[in-house]
VOPAGU-2260 file (C-alpha; in pm, 1 decimal, decimal comma):
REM VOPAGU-2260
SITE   aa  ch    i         X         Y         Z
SITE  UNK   A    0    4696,2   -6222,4    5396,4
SITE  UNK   A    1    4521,7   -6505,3    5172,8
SITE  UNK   A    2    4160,2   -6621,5    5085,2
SITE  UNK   A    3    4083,5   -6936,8    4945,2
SITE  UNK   A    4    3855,1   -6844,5    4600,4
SITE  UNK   A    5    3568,8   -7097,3    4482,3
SITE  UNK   A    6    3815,7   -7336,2    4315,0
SITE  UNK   A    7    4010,3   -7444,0    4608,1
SITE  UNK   A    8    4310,6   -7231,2    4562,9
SITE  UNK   A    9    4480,7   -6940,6    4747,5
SITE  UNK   A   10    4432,6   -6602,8    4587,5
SITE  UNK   A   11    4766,5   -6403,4    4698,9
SITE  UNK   A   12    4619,7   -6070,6    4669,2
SITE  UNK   A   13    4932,2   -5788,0    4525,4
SITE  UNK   A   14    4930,8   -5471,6    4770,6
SITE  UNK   A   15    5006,9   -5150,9    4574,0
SITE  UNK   A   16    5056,3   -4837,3    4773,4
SITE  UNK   A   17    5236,5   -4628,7    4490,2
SITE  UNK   A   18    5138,3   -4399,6    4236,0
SITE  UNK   A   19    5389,8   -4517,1    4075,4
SITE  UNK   A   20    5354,8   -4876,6    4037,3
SITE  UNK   A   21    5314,8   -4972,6    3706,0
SITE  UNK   A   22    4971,8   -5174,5    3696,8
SITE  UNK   A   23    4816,6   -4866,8    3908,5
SITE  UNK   A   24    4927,4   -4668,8    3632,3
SITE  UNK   A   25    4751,1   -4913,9    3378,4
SITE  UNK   A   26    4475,3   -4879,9    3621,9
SITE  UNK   A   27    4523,5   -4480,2    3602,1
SITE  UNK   A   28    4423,8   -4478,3    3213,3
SITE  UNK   A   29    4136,1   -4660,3    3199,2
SITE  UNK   A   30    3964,0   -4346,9    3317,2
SITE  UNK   A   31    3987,1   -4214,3    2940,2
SITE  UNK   A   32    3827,8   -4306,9    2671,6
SITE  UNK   A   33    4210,9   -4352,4    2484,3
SITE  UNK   A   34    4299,1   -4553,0    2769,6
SITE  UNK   A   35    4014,0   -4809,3    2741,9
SITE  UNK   A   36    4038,0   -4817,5    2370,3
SITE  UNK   A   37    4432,5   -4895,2    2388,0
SITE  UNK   A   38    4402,8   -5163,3    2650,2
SITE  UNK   A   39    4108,8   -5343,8    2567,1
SITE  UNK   A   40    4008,6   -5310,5    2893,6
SITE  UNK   A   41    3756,0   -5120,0    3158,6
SITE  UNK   A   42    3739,2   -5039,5    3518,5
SITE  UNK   A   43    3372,4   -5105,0    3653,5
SITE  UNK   A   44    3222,7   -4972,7    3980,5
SITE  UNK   A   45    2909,2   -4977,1    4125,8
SITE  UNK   A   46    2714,3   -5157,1    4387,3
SITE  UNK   A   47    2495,1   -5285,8    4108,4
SITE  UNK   A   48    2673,1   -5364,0    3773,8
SITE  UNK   A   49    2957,0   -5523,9    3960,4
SITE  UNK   A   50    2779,0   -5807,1    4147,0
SITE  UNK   A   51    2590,2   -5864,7    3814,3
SITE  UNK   A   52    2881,9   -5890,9    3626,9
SITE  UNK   A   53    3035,7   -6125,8    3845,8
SITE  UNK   A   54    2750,3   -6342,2    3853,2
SITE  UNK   A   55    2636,0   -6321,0    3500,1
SITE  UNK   A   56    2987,4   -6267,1    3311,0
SITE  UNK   A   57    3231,2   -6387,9    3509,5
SITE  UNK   A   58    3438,6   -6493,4    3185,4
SITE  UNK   A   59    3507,0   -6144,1    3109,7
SITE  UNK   A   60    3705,9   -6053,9    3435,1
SITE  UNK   A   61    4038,2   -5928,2    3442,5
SITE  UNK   A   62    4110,2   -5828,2    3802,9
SITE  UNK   A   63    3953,7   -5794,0    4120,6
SITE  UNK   A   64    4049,8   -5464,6    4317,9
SITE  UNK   A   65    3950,7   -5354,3    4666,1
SITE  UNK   A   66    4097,1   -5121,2    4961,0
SITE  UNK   A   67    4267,2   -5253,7    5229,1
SITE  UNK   A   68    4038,3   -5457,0    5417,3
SITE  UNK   A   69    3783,1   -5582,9    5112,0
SITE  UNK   A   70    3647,2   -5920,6    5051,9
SITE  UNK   A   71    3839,4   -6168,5    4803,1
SITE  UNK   A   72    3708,9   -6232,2    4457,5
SITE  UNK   A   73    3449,3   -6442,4    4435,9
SITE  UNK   A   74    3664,1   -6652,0    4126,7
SITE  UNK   A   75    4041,9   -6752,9    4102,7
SITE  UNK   A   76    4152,0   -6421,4    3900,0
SITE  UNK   A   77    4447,4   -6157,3    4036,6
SITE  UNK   A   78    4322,9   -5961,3    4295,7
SITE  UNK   A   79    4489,2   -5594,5    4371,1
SITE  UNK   A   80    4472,0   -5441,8    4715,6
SITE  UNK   A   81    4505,9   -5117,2    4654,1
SITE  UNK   A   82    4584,4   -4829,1    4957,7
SITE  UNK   A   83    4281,2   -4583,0    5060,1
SITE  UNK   A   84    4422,8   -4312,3    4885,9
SITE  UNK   A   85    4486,6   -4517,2    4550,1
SITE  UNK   A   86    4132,8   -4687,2    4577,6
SITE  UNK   A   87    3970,5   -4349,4    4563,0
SITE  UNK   A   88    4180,3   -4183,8    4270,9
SITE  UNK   A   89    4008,9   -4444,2    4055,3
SITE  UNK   A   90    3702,6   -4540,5    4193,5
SITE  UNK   A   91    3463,4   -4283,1    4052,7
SITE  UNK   A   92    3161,9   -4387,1    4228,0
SITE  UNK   A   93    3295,3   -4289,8    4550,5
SITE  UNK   A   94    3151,5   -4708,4    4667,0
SITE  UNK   A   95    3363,9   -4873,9    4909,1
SITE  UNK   A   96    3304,0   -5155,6    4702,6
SITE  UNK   A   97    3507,5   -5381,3    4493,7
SITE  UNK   A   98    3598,3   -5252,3    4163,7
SITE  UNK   A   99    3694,5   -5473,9    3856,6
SITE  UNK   A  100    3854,9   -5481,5    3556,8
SITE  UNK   A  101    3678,1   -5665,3    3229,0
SITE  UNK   A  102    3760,5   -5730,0    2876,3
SITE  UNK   A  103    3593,0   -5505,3    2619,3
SITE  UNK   A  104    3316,9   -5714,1    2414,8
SITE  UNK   A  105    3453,0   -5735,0    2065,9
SITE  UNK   A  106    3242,1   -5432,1    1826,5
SITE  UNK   A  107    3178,1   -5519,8    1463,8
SITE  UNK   A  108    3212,3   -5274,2    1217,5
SITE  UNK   A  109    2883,3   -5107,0    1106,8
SITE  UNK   A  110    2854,7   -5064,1     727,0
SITE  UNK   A  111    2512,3   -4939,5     532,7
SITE  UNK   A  112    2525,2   -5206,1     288,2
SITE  UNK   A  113    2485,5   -5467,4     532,9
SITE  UNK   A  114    2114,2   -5605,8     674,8
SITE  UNK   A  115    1907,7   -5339,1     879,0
SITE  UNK   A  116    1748,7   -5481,1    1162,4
SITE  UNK   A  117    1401,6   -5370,3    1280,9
SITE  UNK   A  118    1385,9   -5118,2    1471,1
SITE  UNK   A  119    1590,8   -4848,5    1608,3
SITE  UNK   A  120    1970,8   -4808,0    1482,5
SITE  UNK   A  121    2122,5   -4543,0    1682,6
SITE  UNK   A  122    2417,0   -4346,0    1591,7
SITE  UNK   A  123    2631,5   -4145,4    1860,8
SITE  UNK   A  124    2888,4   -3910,7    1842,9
SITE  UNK   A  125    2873,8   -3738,1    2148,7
SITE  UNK   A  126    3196,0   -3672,8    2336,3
SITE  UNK   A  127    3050,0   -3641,7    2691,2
SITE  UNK   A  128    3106,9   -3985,4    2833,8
SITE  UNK   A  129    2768,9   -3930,0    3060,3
SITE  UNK   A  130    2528,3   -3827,4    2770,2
SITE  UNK   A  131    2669,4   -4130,0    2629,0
SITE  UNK   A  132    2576,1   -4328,6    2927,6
SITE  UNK   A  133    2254,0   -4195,8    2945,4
SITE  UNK   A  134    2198,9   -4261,6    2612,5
SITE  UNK   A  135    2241,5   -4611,2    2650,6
SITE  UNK   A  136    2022,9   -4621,7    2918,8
SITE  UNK   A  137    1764,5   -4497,2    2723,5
SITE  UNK   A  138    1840,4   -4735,0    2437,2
SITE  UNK   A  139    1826,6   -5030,8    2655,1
SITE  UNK   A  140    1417,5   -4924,7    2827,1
SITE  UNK   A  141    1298,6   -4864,4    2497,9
SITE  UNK   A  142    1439,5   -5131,3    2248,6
SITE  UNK   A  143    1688,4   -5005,7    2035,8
SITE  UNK   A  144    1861,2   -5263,8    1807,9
SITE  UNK   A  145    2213,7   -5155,1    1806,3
SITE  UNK   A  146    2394,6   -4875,8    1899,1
SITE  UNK   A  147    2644,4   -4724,6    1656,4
SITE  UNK   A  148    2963,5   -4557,8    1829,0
SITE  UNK   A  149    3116,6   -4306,1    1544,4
SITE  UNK   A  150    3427,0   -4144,1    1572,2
SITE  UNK   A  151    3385,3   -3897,7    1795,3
SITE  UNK   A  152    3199,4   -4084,0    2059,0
SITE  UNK   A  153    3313,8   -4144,8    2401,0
SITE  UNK   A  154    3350,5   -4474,8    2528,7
SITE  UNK   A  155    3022,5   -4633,8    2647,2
SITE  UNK   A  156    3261,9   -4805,0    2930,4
SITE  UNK   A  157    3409,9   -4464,6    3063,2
SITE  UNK   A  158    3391,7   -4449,8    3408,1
SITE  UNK   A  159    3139,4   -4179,3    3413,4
SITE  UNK   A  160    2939,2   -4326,3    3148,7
SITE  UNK   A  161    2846,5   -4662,8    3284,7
SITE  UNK   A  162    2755,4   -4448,6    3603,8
SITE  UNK   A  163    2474,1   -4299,0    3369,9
SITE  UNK   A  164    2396,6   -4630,0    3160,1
SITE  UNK   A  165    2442,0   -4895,3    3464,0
SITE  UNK   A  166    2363,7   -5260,6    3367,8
SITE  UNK   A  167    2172,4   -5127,0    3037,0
SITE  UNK   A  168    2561,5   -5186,0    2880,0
SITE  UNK   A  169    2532,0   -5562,3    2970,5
SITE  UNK   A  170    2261,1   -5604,7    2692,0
SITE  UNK   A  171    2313,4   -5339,5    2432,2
SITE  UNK   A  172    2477,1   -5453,4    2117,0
SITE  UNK   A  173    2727,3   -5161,2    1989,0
SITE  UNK   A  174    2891,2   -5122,7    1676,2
SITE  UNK   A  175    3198,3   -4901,5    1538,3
SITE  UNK   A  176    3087,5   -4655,5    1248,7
SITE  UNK   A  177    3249,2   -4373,0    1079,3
SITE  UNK   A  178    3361,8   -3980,8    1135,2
SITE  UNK   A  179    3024,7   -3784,2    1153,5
SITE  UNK   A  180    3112,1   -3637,6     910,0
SITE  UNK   A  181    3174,2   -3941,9     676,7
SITE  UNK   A  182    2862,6   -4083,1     814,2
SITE  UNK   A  183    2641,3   -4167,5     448,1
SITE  UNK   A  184    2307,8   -4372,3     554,3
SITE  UNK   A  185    2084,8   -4482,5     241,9
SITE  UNK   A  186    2026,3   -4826,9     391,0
SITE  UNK   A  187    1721,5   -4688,2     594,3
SITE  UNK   A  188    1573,0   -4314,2     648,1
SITE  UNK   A  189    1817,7   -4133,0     830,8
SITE  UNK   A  190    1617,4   -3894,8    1147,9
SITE  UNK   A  191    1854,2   -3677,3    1295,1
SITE  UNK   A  192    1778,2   -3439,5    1603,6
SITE  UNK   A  193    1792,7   -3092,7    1564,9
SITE  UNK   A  194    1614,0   -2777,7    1701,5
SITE  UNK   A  195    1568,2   -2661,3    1322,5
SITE  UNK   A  196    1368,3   -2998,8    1161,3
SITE  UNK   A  197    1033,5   -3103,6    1131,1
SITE  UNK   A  198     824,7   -3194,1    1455,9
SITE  UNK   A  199     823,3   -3503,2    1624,8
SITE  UNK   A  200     484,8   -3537,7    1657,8
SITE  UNK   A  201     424,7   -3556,4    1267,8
SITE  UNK   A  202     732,7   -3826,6    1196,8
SITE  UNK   A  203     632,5   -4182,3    1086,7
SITE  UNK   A  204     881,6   -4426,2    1163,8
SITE  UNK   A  205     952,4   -4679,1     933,2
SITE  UNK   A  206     964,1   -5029,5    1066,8
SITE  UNK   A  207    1382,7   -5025,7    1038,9
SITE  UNK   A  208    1555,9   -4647,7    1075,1
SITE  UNK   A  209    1841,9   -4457,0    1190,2
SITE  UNK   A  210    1788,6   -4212,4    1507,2
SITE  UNK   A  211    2101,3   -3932,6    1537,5
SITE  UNK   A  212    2113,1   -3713,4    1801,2
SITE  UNK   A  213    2257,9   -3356,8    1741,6
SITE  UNK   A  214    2605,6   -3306,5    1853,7
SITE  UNK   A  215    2623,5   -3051,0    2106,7
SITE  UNK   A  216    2821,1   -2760,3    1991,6
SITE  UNK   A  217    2948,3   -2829,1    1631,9
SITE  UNK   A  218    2563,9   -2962,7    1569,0
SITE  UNK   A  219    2485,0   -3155,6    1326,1
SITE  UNK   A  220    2743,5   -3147,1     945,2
SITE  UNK   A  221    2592,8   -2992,0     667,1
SITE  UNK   A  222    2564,6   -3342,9     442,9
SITE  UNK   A  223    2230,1   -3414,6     708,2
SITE  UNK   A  224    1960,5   -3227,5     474,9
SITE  UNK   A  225    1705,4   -3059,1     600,6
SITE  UNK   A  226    1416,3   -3314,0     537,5
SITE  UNK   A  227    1639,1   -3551,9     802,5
SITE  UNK   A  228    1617,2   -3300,4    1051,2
SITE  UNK   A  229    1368,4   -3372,4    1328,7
SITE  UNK   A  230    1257,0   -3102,9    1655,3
SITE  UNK   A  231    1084,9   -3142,9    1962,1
SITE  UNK   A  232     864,1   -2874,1    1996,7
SITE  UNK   A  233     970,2   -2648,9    2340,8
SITE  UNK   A  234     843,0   -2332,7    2441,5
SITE  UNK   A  235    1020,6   -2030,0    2287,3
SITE  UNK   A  236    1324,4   -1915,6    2497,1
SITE  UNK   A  237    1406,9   -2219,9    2662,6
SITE  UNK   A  238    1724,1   -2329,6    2608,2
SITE  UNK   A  239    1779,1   -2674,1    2411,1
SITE  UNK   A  240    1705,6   -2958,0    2579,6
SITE  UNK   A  241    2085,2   -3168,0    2624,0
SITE  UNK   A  242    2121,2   -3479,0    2354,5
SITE  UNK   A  243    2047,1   -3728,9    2634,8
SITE  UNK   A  244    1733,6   -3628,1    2715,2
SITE  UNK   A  245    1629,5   -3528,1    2347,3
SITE  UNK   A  246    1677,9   -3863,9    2256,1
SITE  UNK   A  247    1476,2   -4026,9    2539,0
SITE  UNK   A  248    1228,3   -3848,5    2433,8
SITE  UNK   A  249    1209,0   -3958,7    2068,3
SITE  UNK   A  250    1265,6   -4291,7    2157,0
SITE  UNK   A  251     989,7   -4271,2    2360,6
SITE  UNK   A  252     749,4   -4126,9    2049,6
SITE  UNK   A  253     883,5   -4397,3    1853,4
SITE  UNK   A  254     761,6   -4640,2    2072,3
SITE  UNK   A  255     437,1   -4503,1    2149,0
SITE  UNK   A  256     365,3   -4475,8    1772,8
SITE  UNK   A  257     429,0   -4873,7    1732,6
């Protein structure tokens, strides 16, 4: 089975039927965070992100993977042919679409001595890869700046977190930053969400700030003070709103309020 690609030349696609082949095994572990990190690498699905990134940012793809029967890769890279059974242990969109694999955007390191931009700097360190998709998302529709992955953050290219963030990781600009809880902001006024701070309604932003999002669970470390804490007023009894969604919604406020 061949396909001629765009450039003229055969693609000789590699048919892997075995769990225990050794690039389905690479393939395997870039369904972790660890994984994705340690390769420098990430599996996208999706019937949307995909076809963008092949059009848009075709310089950052690795490998072009289908189930028996899929089309060829639009460009001369290494396609993989993968049985039904293997295609659907790592494709976790359930799409019968192509899946690819794409090198990782180099991050710079964040530090606070450096140049705030205006705007929005957001800090994450949530370890559900889907908040942290969502949270991107968010990011993305309302303007953030940059995005500032700490420590403990999943990886905004986890499967299940580019489900939640879709295309919005094409544009975002992310940064590496510290622990949490060796996380020192004096650069710009530090908000951080949390059920026990000041309303929402009465913040002013500042035309450059930082926007952290409660961790869910731990919460937030005891170096945030108390004047850095910001709520959004619920009605008593309801259980917290999740960090996704909290931070949509001060987003949102900020950008109202400009």
């Amino acid at each position: 089975m061949t396909e001629r690609g765009d450039s003229g030349r055969f693609a000789k696609p590699k048919i892997i039927s075995s769990e225990q082949n050794e690039t389905f095994r690479s393939l395997q572990k870039l369904l972790s965070s660890r994984g994705i990190q340690e390769q420098g690498l990430a599996l996208i699905a999706g019937d949307k992100i995909v076809p963008e990134v092949a059009a848009h940012h075709s310089d950052l793809m690795t490998t072009w993977i289908t189930p028996e029967g899929g089309s060829p890769p639009p460009t001369d890279i290494p396609w993989l042919i993968l049985s039904k059974g293997l295609f659907d242990e790592i494709n976790q969109f359930g799409t019968r679409s192509p899946l690819i694999t794409v090198k990782l955007p180099t991050f710079s390191v964040w530090t606070d001595t450096a140049s705030w931009p205006s705007g929005c700097t957001l800090f994450i360190a949530l370890q559900n890869p889907e908040n942290v998709g969502g949270i991107v998302r968010s990011a993305a529709a309302f303007g953030v700046s940059r995005i500032v992955l700490l420590k403990e953050s999943a990886h905004p290219f986890h499967p299940k977190a580019m489900r939640a963030a879709g295309t919005a990781l094409l544009s975002a600009t992310f940064q590496r930053g510290p622990s949490i809880k060796d996380l020192r902001v004096t650069g710009a006024p530090l908000y951080a969400l949390d059920a026990g701070g000041s309303l929402l309604q009465e913040t002013k932003f500042p035309p450059s700030f930082a926007l952290l999002p409660g961790v869910e669970g731990p919460g937030l470390p005891d170096h945030i003070a108390k004047e850095q804490r910001v709520s959004i007023p619920m009605k008593p009894g309801v259980e917290s709103l999740n960090a996704a969604t909290a931070t949509a919604i001060a987003l949102y406020e900020w950008r109202r309020l400009r």
